[in-house]
C-alpha positions in Angstrom: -26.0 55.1 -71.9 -23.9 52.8 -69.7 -21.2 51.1 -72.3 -20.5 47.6 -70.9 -17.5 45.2 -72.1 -19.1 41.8 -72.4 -18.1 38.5 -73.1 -21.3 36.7 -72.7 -25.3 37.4 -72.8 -25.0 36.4 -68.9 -23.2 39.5 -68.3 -25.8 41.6 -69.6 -29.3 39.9 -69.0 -30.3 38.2 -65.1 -32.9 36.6 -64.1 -35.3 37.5 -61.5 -33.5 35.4 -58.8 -30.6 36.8 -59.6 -31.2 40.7 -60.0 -33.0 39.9 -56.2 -29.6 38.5 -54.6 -27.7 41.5 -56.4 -29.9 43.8 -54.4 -30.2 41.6 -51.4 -33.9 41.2 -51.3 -36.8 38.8 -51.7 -38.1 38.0 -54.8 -41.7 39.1 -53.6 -40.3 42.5 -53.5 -39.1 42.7 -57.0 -43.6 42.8 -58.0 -43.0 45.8 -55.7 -40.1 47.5 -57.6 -42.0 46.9 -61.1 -45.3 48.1 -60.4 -44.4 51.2 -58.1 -41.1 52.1 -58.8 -41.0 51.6 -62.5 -38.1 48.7 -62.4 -38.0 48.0 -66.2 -38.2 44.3 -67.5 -38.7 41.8 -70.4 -41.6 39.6 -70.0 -40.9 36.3 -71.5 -44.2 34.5 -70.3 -46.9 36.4 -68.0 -44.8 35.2 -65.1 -41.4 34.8 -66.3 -38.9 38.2 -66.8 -35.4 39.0 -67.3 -33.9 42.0 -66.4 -31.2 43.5 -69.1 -28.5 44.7 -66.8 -28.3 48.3 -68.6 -31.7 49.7 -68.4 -31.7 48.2 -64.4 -28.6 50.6 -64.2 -30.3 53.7 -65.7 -33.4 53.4 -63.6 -31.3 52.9 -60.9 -29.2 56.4 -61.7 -32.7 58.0 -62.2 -34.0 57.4 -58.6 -30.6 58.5 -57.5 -31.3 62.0 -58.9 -34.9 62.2 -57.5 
């Protein structure tokens, strides 16, 4: 389990928006990384999610090892 050093929630949760500019895509293609890749998120409202920055980095070291 990644260990972070925090000082605030926004260091550990991003938005949709957000978690899109970190990987430099469109938002539309986020719907394509949580229904076929298995991108793990917290629904909020049907269409409003976050994105807690440690279980984005674990799925993320899980398709590296694929």
């Amino acid at each position: 389990m990644l260990n972070l050093n925090v000082n605030g929630i926004e260091d550990i949760i991003l938005s949709e928006g957000s978690l899109a500019a970190v990987f430099g895509i469109d938002v539309k293609k986020m719907g394509y990384l949580r229904q076929e890749k298995g991108l793990p998120c917290v629904y909020l409202t049907k269409r409003t999610r976050i994105y807690m920055v440690t279980e984005v980095y674990e799925w993320l070291e899980k398709l590296s090892k694929v």
